[in-house]
C-alpha positions, 0 to 999 in steps of 0.5 A: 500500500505505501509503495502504491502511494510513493508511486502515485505521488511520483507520477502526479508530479513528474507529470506536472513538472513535465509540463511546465518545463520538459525536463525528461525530453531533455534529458540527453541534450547538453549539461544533463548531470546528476548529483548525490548528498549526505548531511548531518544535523538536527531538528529546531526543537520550537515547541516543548512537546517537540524537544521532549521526544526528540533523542537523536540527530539528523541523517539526510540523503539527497539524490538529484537530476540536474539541468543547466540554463544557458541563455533560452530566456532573458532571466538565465542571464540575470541570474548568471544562468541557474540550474534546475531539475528534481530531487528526492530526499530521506531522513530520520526525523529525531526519534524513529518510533514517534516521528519515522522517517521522512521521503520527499520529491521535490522540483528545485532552483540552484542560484549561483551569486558569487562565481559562475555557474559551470564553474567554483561557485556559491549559490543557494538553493530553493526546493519544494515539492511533497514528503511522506512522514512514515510516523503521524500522531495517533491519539491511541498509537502515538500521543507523542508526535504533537508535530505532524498529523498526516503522512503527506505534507509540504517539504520547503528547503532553502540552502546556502551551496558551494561548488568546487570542480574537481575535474571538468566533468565532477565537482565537490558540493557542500551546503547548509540547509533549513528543511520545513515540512508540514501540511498547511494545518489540514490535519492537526496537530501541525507544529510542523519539523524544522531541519537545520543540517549541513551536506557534502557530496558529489556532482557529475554532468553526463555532458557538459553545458553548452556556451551561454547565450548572451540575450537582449534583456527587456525594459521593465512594463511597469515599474508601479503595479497593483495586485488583487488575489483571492485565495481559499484553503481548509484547516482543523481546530485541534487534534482533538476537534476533528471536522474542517473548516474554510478559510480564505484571503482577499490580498490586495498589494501595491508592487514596485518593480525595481529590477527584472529580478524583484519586486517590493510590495506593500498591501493588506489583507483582509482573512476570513477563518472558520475556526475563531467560531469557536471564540466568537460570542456571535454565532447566531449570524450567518458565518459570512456576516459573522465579523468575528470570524474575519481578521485585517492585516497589513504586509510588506514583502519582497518577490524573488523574480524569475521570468513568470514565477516569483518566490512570495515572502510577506510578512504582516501584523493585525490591526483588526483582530476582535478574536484571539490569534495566534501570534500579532505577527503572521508570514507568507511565503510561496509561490505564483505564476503569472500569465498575461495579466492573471496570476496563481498564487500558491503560498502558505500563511503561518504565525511564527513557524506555525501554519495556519493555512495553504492559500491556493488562489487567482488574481488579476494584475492591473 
């Protein structure tokens, strides 16, 4: 039954990645190589609950295929010309019987910012993808695990690499990560289990990159924008209220566009969560008249641009909030794509390294 649902996975985001960049239909053109980490660290124990059971340190390994770019698009260049591809990572988790192991497949961006990309550099790393947790809370099996409450969640991983050639065809990796996974409160509990962790481990490229292409880099449309999102999400109370809950944002952002690579934004938020019914003296009125059960913040944040997908990262304060929350402060960070002037909104809302939401939304550009 589990290898069936690794291989359903599998196959549901190998299809999706095909089609956004063909990768596979690629793969034996020039620059095709693979690359293979072992790590070490240990969980950031940010609960009492968490540090408790936690007896052991981190063992990771990361298995890669990789691609370079070379110039195709305008944005190869500004970012002296990245390498992508897929991964698939497995680690221990601290403590084998309450949390199990944890299995990720993953899509990732490597961005070289000192050095050339072919060549000894230091770049970071973005992934993101979906990871299986072999061990969840069970109120009967195992109360213990008060981090994560479903066996599929979200894997988040940033990392800071350096590349040394070793020869023209294999290279010397070394990085320091941060690894995030959870599942956006869709099932409680979701304390969610940070990873910080340090890797070394091989690079070879099957064929060697062409020359980069030097491209005519376009005028910026718009240097002022504005953006109107509407995006909606499900949650839990507690691990012990079962039953979900909607949840929602309206966010409406003023975005400058500084340079082709980034954009600053400021905005508001206005959020709409099921659960504060729970606190709410009102809950004789219709949940969409219930004010409640909404909340206003406002953000700023910065958008890593690389042609039509930009790395969201918000971060915001309430300044209406007549029930109890969380935290004052509340984060975003994530994912969109835009095409012509619509934009998908992919990211998640937390207080501190809680989750409180995924946001899957559209919006419009103007």
């Amino acid at each position: 039954m589990k290898l069936k649902r690794y291989i359903i996975l599998f196959i549901v985001l190998l299809s999706s990645y095909h089609a956004k960049s063909q990768l596979f239909s690629s793969l034996t053109s020039d620059g095709f190589g693979i690359e293979t980490d072992i790590g070490y660290g240990f969980v950031m124990p940010h609960h009492k609950s968490i540090e408790y059971t936690l007896e052991d340190h981190i063992r990771t390994f990361d298995i890669k295929i990789t691609k370079p770019t070379y110039g195709k698009n305008y944005w190869n260049q500004l970012y002296r010309y990245p390498y992508y591809g897929l991964g698939y990572y497995r680690s221990n988790l601290g403590n084998n019987e309450v949390f199990g192991y944890a299995n990720a497949l993953y899509t990732y961006v490597k961005v070289p910012v000192l050095g050339q990309s072919n060549k000894a550099n230091v770049s970071w790393q973005f992934a993101f993808g979906a990871s299986y947790i072999t061990e969840t809370f069970d109120i009967s099996e195992n109360p213990q695990n008060l981090a994560i409450g479903s066996k599929f969640n979200i894997f988040l991983d940033f990392s800071l690499q350096s590349r040394i050639p070793l020869s023209k065809r294999l290279s010397l990796m070394n990085s320091v990560r941060f690894t995030h996974m959870s599942n956006g409160k869709i099932t409680s509990p979701n304390k969610g289990l940070n990873i910080l962790s340090g890797s070394v481990g091989l690079f070879y490229e099957l064929n060697l990159p062409p020359e980069a292409n030097q491209v005519e880099l376009p005028d910026i449309n718009k240097k002022n924008e504005y953006t109107l999102i509407y995006a909606g999400g499900i949650k839990t109370k507690s691990r012990y209220q079962p039953g979900y809950y909607y949840a929602s944002s309206l966010i409406f952002d003023f975005n400058r566009n500084y340079s082709l690579k980034g954009r600053w934004n400021i905005g508001t938020d206005i959020f709409f969560d099921g659960t504060n019914r729970q606190f709410s003296d009102h809950n004789d009125k219709a949940d969409i008249i219930n004010t409640d059960l909404y909340q206003v913040g406002l953000h700023a944040g910065h958008d890593i641009v690389l042609g039509n997908i930009s790395m969201v990262i918000n971060v915001g304060g309430y300044i209406y909030a007549p029930v109890e929350v969380l935290a004052p402060i509340y984060s975003r960070i994530g994912l969109r794509y835009r095409f012509n002037n619509f934009v998908i909104n992919y990211t998640l809302k937390s207080h501190w390294a809680k989750a409180s939401f995924i946001e899957w939304g559209i919006g419009y550009v103007f």
